[in-house]
GUFIRO-423155 format. One record per residue (C-alpha): residue in one letter; x, y, z. Coordinates in steps of 0.001 Angstrom, whole numbers, padded with zeros to 6 digits, always signed. Each point is the difference from the previous one (the first is absolute). Layout:
N
AXYZ
...
This chain:
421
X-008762+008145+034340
X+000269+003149+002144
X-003010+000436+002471
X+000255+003097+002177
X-001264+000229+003514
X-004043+001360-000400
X-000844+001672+002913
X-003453+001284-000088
X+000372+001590+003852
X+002271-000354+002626
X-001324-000452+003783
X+000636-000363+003599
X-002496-002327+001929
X-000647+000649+003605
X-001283-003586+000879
X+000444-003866-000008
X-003118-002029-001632
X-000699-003291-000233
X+001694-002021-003036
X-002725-001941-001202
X-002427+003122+000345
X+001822+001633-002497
X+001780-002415-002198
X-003675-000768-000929
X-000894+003615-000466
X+003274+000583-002143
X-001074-003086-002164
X-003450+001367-000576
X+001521+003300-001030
X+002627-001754-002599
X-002773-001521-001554
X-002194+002501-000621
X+002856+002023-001107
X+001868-002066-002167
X-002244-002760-000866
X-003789+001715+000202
X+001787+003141-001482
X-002781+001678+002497
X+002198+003264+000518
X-003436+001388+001712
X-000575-002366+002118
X+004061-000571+000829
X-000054+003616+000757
X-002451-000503+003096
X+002800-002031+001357
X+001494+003390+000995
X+000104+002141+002856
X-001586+003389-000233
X+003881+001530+000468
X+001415-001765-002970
X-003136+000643-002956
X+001609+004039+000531
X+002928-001548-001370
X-000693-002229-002198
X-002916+000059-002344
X-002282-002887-001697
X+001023+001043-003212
X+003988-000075+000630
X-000508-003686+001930
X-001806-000670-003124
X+002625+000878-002510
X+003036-001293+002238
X-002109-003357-000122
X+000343+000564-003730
X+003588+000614+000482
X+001058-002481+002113
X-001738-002963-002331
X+002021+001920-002778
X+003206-000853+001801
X-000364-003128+001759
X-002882-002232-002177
X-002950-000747+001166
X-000192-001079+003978
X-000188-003668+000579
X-000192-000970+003782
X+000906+000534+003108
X+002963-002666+001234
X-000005+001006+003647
X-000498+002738+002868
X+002384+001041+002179
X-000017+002329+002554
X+002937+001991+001749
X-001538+002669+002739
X-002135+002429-001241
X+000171-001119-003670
X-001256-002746-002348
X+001867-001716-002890
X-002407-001569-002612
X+002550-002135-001705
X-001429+000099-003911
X+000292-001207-002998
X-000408+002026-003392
X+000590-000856-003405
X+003738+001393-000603
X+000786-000483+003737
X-000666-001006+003997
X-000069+002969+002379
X-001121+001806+003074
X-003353+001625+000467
X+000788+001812+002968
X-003315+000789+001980
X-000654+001979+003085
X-002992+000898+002469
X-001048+001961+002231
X-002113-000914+003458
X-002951-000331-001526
X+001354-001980-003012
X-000144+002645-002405
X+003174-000163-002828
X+002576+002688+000838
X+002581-000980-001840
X-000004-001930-003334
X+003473-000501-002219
X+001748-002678-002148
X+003842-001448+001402
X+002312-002331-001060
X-000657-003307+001589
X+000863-000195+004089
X+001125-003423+001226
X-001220-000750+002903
X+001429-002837+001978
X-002164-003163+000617
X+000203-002134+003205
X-000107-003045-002250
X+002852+001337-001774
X+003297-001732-000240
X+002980+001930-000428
X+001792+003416+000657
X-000268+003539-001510
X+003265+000334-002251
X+000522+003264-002041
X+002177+000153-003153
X+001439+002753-001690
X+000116+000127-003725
X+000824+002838-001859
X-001433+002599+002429
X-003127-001453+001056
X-000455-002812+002939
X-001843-003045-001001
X-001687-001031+002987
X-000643-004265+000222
X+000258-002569+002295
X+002803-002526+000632
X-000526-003322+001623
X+003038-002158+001115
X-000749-003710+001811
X+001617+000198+003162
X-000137-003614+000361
X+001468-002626-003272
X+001241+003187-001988
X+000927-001113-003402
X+002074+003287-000810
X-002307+000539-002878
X-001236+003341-001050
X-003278+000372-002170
X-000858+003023-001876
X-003163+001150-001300
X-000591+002011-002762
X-003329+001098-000908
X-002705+000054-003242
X-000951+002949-001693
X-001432+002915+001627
X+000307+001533+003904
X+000289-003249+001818
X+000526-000365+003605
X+002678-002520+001958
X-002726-002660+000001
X-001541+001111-003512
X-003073+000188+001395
X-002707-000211-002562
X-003449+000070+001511
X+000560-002474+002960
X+002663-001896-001118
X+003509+000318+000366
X+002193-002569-001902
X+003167+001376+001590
X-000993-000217+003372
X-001138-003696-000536
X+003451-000781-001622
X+001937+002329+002657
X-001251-001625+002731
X+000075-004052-001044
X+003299+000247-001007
X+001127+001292+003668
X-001923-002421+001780
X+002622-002264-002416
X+003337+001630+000943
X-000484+002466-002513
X+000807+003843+000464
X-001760+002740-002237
X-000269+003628-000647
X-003002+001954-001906
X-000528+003593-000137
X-002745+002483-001305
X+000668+000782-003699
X+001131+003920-000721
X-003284+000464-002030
X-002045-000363+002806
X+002407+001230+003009
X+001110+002567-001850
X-001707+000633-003148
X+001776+003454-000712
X+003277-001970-000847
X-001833-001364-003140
X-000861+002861-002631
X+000107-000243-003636
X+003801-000343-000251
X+000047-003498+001648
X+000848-003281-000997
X-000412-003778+000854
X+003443+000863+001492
X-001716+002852+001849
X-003384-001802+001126
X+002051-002962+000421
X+003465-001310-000809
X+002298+002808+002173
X-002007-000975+003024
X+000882-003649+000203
X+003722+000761-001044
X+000104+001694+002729
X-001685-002186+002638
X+002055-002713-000756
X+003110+002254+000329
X-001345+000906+003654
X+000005-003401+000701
X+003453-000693-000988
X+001075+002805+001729
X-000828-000785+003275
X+002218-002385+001843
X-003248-002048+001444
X-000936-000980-003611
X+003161-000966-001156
X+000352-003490-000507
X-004104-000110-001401
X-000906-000975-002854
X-002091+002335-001668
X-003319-001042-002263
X-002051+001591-001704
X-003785-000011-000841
X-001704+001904-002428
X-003882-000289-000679
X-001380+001231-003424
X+001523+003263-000798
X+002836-001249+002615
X+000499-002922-001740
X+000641+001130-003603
X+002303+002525+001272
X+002040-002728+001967
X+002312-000815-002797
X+001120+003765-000160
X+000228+000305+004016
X+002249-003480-000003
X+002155+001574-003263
X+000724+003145+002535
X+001037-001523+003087
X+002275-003092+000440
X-001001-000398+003492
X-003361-001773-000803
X+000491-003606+000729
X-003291-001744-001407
X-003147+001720-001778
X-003973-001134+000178
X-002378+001328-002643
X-003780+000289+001043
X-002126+000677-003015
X+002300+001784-002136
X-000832+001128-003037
X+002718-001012-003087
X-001342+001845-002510
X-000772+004163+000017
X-002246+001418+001981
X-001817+002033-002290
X-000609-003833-001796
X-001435-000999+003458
X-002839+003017+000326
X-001601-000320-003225
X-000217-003861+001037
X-001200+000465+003897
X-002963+002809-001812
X-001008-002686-002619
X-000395-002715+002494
X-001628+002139+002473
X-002759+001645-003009
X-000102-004055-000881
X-001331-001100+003834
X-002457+003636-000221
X-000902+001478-003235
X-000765+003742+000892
X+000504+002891-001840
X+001969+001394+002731
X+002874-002894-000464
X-000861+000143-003902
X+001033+003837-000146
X+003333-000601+002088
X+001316-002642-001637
X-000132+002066-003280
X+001768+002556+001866
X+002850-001988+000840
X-000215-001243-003356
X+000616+003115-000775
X+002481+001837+002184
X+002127-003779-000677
X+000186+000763-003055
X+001474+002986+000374
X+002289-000932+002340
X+001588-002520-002902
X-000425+002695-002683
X+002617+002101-001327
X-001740+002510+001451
X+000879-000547+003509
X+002323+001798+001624
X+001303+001575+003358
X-002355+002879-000117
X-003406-001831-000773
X-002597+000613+002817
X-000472-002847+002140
X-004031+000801-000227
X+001212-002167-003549
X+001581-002541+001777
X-000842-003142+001140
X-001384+000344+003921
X+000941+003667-000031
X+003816-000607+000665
X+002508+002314-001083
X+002057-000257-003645
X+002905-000065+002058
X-001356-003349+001708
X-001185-001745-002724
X+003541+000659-001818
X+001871-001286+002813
X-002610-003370-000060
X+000253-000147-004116
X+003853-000456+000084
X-000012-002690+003140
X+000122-002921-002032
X-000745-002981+002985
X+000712-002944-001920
X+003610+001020-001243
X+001024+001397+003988
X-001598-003426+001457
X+002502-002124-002423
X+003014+002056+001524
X-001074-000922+003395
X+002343-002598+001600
X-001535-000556+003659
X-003095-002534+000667
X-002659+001090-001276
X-003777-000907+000672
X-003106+000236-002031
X-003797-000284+001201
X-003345+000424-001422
X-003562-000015+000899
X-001395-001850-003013
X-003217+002128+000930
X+001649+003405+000053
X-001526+001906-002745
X+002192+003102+000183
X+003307-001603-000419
X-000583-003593-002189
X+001351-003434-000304
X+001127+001395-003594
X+002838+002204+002199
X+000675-003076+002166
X+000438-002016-003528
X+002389+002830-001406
X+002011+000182+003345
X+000683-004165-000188
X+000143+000236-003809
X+003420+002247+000255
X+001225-001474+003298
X-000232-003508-001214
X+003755-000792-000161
X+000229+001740+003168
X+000728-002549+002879
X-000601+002748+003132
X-003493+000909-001529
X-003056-001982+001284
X-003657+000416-000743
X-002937-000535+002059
X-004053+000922-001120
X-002883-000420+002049
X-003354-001139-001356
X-002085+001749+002475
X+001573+002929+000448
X-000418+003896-000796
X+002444+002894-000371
X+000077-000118+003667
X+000669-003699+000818
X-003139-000427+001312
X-002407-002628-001109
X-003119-000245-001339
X-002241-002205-002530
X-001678+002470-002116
X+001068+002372-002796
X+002441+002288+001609
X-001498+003517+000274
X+001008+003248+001838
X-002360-000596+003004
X+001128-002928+000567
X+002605+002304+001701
X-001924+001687+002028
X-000526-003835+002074
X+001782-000385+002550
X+002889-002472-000496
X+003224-001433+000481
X+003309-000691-002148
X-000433-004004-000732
X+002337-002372+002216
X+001595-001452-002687
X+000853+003280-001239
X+001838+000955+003103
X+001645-003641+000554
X+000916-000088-003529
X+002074+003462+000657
X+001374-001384+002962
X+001670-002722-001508
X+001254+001721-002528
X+001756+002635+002151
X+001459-002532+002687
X+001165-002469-003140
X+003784-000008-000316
């Protein structure tokens, strides 16, 4: 979805302050903002200079706007800070972003906009910066190569739905970055990048695809990497996780470079199949009226979407999650199960028998079809979510928001399926 730049004012500071100071200050004003909804009271967050340019009636309605836009605002994953300016890395209901804050000596908010996501490096970081152009636009990741027991193997990751970063950080938690790094520590080499929708959200508009959100971006990463002389004799993997995964079998039907193929939690069947299920389980585990009413409205706009009455210029306020006709076209003639049984590299299956968004009735369909297949193999996991995580109780969506790590036998079950002959 296309998210401008908001800028609300544009400023100079004239001093350094201290990080935690603000950060804390900058929290408190995100909160009454966009939580509270206490436009008075986020307005005394400004300095005097800034109310004769913005009033508490146009902070109140771009409030209003921005909600309109993005969803509802969800959390704060992390602060960062880069000289005079802090980055309140958040996440929203359509997507993660920037909250851009800045002060001035005496800790008043001079400057207040929304930005695409910044990376910022982390000491605890493995890996190096790596940029990657594809069709016009650089995707910025990270690639990691052992320099000690390098297996010459290459693993690619390819995101789920929505404007994921290289790690696809979701709350604290970032499955890719667990993977990433355990399989280097085994010989393993790896590349991940920020997703166009949230790098550069202006690529995606109403016209796009899955090819466009998706697809022509890993076609050509793996093309970089057979380009270059250093990658030559890799073999190249790749790994998909939920909307990644069920677009696999069309990624490994465009290229014939892909030497193996790992499905995390994708779904078999269509998507629109999969929403009407995740809002009926999620009304089951807490009967409001809230969940009630939007779960008729997907109903609803579903319904549509397999009527006659769908076509390339119905408003995607009628769609299902507010994508574009064009999008939901491209997803209605992907047909998974029919490009997975052209597929004639290894190919790997695994399920969190937990995961509520993407079922064990996919990972049944997948091994259902594949079943005379002798490079398919299929793993589940009794205890774990649509992240790979564990837990005992009935999976839920906060159980995201603790902090976690992919499961071990997740990871060495990868492992030996990449280094496998």
């Amino acid at each position: 979805m296309k998210i401008n730049k908001v800028y609300i004012l544009i400023c100079i500071l004239t001093s350094f302050l201290c990080f935690s100071q603000n950060k804390e200050i900058g929290k408190s004003f995100i909160q009454t903002l966009l939580v509270e909804k206490n436009c008075t009271k986020a307005y005394t967050f400004f300095n005097e200079t800034i109310k004769t340019k913005i009033s508490e009636t146009l902070l109140k309605e771009t409030a209003e706007k921005l909600e309109t836009q993005l969803g509802q605002f969800k959390s704060i994953l992390e602060v960062n800070n880069e000289k005079e300016n802090y980055f309140y890395y958040s996440d929203f209901e359509k997507m993660k972003l920037d909250i851009k804050i800045s002060f001035n000596e005496n800790s008043q908010i001079i400057g207040f906009f929304f930005v695409p996501h910044k990376e910022f490096k982390k000491e605890n970081s493995l890996g190096k910066d790596l940029n990657i152009k594809s069709n016009n636009i650089d995707l910025k990741g990270t690639i990691l190569i052992p320099e000690n027991g390098n297996l010459k193997k290459l693993v690619l990751f390819v995101h789920g739905s929505g404007p994921n970063d290289r790690d696809e950080t979701i709350f604290e938690n970032k499955p890719f970055k667990d993977i990433a790094e355990n399989l280097y520590t085994r010989g393993i080499s790896s590349y991940r990048f920020d997703k166009r929708t949230l790098s550069n959200p202006e690529s995606f508009n109403d016209k796009s695809t899955i090819d466009n959100e998706v697809t022509n971006d890993i076609v050509n990463i793996i093309a970089y990497f057979k380009n270059d002389n250093q990658f030559l004799d890799y073999e190249i993997i790749v790994l998909g996780h939920s909307l990644g995964a069920y677009l696999l079998p069309r990624i490994a039907n465009k290229s014939n470079q892909i030497y193996k193929i790992i499905l995390l939690a994708g779904n078999a069947r269509p998507l629109d199949k999969l929403i009407i299920e995740q809002y009926q389980y999620l009304y089951k585990l807490t009967p409001t009226q809230e969940l009630k009413d939007a779960l008729q409205e997907v109903k609803e706009q579903t319904a549509l979407l397999n009527s006659k009455d769908f076509n390339l210029n119905t408003t995607k306020e009628n769609l299902p999650l507010n994508l574009s006709a064009n999008y939901w076209k491209s997803i209605l003639d992907y047909k998974p199960i029919k490009e997975i049984q052209k597929v004639k590299i290894p190919i790997l299956i695994l399920q969190g028998e937990r995961d509520y968004q993407v079922t064990m009735k996919d990972f049944e369909l997948w091994k259902s079809n594949l079943k005379n297949n002798k490079k398919a193999s299929f793993i589940s996991y009794p205890k774990l979510n649509h992240l790979f995580m564990s837990g005992e109780k009935v999976s839920d969506p906060k159980e995201y928001q603790i902090k976690g790590k992919v499961d071990e036998k997740v990871i060495t079950d990868i492992n030996s399926f990449i280094i496998q002959k």
